[in-house]
C-alpha positions in Angstrom: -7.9 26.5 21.6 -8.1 23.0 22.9 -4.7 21.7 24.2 -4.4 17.7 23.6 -4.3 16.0 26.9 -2.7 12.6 24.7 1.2 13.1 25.4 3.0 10.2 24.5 5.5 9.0 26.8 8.8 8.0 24.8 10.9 6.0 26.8 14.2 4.3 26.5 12.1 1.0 27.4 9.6 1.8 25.0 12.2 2.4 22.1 13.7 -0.7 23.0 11.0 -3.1 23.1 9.8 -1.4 19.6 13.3 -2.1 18.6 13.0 -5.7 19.7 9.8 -6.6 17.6 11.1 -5.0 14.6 14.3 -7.1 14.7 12.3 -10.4 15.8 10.5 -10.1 12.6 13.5 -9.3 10.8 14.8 -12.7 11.8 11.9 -14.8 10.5 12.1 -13.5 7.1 13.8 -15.0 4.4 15.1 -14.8 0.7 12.4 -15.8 -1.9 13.1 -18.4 -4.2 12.8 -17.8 -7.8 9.6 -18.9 -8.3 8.0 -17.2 -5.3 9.6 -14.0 -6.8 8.4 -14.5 -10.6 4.9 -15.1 -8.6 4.4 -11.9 -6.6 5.7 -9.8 -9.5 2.9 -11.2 -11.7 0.8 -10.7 -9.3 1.4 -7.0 -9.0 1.7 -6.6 -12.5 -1.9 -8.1 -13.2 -3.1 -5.5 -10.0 -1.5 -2.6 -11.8 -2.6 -3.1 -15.2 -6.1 -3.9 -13.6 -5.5 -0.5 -11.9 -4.9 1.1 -14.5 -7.4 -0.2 -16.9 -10.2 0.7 -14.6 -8.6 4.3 -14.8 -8.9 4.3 -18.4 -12.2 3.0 -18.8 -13.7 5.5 -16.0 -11.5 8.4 -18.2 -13.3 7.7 -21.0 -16.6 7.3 -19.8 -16.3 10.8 -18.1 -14.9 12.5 -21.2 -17.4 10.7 -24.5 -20.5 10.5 -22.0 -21.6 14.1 -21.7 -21.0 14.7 -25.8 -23.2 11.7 -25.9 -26.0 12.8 -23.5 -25.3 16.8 -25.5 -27.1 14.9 -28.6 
């Protein structure tokens, strides 16, 4: 068996510094306003539907195609 010669090196330094870009992120985020928030939930809700839509369609194409070819 080939042994992995990657062995990552954990570090306090390393866990900090991750630590540190996490929480300077953290700062530059902020609350949504209302709008912003009635926004990206449409948005999502249009990408699910669409989602799911394309799901249906490809269902039923897959089920009613081969009884059609059959004939």
């Amino acid at each position: 068996m080939v042994e992995s010669t990657f062995e990552p090196k954990i570090t306090a330094e390393s866990v900090g510094q991750a630590i540190r870009a996490h929480l300077r992120v953290l700062k530059l985020t902020r609350k949504p306003s209302r709008e912003e928030f009635l926004t990206i939930a449409k948005v999502a809700g249009v990408g699910i539907l669409a989602v799911g839509a394309i799901g249906f369609i490809v269902y039923v194409l897959l089920t009613m195609l081969p009884q059609w070819v059959a004939k």
